[in-house]
N, C-alpha and C positions, 0 to 999 in steps of 0.2 A: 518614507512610510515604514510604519513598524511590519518586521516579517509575520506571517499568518504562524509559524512553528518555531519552538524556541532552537535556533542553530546558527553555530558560526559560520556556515555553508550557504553561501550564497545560491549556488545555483538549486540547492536543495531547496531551499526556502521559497524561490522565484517557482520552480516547478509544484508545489502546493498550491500556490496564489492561483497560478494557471490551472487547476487542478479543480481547487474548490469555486473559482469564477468560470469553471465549465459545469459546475453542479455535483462534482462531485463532495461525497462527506470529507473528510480529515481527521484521524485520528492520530495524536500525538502524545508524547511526553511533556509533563510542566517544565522539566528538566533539562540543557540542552540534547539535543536528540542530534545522530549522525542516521537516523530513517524514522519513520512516518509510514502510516498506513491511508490507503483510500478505496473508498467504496462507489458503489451506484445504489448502495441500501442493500442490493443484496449480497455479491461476489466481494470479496475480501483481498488486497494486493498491499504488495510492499513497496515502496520505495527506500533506496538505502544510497549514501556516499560511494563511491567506487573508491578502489585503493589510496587514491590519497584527490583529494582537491580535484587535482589537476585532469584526471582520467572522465570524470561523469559519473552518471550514475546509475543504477541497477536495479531492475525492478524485478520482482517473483509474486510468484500466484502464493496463495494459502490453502489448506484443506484439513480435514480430519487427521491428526494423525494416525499413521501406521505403519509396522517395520516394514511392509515392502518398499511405501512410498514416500514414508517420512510425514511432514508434514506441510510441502509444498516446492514447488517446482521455480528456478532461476529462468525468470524470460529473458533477458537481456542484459547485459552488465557493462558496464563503462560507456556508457553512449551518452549521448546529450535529449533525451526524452522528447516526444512531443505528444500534444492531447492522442492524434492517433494510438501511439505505443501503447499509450493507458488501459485506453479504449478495447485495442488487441490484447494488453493483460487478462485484463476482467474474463476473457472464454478461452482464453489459451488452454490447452485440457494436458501438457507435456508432451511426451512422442514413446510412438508405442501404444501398445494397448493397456489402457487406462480404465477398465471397467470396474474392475475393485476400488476404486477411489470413491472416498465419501467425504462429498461436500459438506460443507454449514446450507443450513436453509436459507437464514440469510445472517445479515450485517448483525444484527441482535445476537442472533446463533451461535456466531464467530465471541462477540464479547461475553457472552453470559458463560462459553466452556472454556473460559481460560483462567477459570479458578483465582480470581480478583485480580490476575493481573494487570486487569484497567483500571482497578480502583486508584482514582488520583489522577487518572490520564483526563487529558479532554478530546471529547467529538462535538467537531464543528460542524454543526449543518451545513449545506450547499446553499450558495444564492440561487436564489428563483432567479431563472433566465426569463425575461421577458419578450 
């Protein structure tokens, strides 16, 4: 079966599959990609390669940027993901007091302020779960 995102990363690839056959969106590069982004429409997350193949892989939150907090938060890194972790992505809020932080409203939000840099990328809608 062909991979759902262009990567020579197998386990990267496999965990989109799983990802977008949980309903979640997909955003990716045409290009090969070493991460991918996923959504639930609204909350914005990263998946990325960990240090090399072998390690796993790392996921972070996204948010508005800004200098105190940048523009988003490392959840996990070098692991072997499951839908749970994703799932715990998506409202993970950092540590600490996180009140100055400003979200995207939603998934749209996230692509329309990034100043075309999706132009070209593709989002995969979710399977309808039955």
């Amino acid at each position: 079966m062909e991979n759902l995102i262009n990567t020579k990363n197998q386990t990267l690839a496999d965990y989109a599959k799983l990802l977008h056959e949980s309903g979640f969106y997909i955003l990716t590069r045409k290009e090969d990609s070493l991460w991918f982004l996923f959504s639930d429409g609204k909350t914005v997350c990263s998946c990325s390669q960990g240090f090399s193949k072998y390690t796993g892989l790392s996921l972070g939150t996204n948010h508005k940027p800004s200098k105190e907090h940048g523009t988003g938060f490392g959840f996990k890194q070098n692991i072997f993901p499951t839908l749970q972790d994703a799932k715990d992505c998506l409202i993970f809020n950092g540590w600490g007091n996180r009140s100055s932080i400003k979200y995207y409203s939603d998934m749209n939000d996230y692509i329309t302020s990034q100043n075309n840099v999706w132009a070209g990328y593709i989002i995969i809608n979710p399977l309808k779960n039955d």
